[in-house]
C-alpha positions as CSV (number, residue, x, y, z in Angstrom):
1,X,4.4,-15.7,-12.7
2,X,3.9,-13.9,-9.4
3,X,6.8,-13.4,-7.6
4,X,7.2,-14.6,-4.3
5,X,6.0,-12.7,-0.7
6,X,8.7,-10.7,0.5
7,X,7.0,-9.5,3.4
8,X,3.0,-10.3,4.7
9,X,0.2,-8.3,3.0
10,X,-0.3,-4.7,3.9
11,X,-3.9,-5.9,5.2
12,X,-4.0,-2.9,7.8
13,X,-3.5,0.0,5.0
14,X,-6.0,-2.4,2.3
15,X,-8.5,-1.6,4.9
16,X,-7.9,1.7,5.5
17,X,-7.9,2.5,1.9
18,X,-11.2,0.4,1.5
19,X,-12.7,2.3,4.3
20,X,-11.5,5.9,2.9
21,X,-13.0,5.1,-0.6
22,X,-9.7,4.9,-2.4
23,X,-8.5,3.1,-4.8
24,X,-5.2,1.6,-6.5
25,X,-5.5,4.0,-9.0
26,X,-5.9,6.4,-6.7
27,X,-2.3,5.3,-5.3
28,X,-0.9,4.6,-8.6
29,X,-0.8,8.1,-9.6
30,X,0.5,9.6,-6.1
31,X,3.4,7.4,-6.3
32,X,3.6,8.0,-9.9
33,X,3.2,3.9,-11.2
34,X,1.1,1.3,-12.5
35,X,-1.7,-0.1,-10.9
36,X,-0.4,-3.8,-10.7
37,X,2.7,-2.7,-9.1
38,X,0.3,-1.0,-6.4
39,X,-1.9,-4.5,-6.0
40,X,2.1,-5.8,-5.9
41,X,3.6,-3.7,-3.0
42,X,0.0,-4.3,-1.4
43,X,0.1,-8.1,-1.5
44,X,3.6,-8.7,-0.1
45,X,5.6,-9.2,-4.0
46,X,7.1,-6.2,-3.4
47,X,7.4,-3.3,-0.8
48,X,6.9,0.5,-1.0
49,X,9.5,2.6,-0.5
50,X,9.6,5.0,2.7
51,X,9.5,8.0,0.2
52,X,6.5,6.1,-1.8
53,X,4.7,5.7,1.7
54,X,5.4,9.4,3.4
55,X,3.8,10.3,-0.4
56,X,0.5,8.5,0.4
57,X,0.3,9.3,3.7
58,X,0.7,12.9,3.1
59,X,-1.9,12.7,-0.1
60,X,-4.7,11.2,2.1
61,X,-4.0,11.7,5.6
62,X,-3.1,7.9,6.4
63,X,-1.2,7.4,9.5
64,X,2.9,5.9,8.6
65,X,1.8,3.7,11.4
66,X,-0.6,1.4,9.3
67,X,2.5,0.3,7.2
68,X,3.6,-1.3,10.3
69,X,0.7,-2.6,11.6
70,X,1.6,-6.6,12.2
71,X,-2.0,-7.8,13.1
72,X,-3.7,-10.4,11.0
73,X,-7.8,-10.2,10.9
């Protein structure tokens, strides 16, 4: 059973990531957990932690910013 949104998706870094070529796996092992907890934390089930999210962003170059990005396309 999927647990329910704590926060809107992260639609902002999913294109990002899509744009960069990198995947959930790709995530999974700089944050050191299992892909469905990545597609979690993506989709709004769950959130990343700020150490989890200064680890990505320093692993591919992603700007913090993107984890706050609001807008809805």
């Amino acid at each position: 059973k999927m647990s329910a949104k704590k926060h809107a998706p992260y639609t902002a870094v999913k294109r990002w990531l899509a744009g960069h070529g990198i995947t959930y796996k790709d995530l999974a092992e700089v944050i050191d957990c299992a892909e469905p907890t990545i597609t979690m934390k993506l989709n709004g089930s769950s959130d990343f932690y700020i150490t989890e999210q200064l680890l990505i962003c320093n692993a591919f170059g992603m700007d913090p910013a993107l984890f706050f990005e609001t807008e809805v396309a």
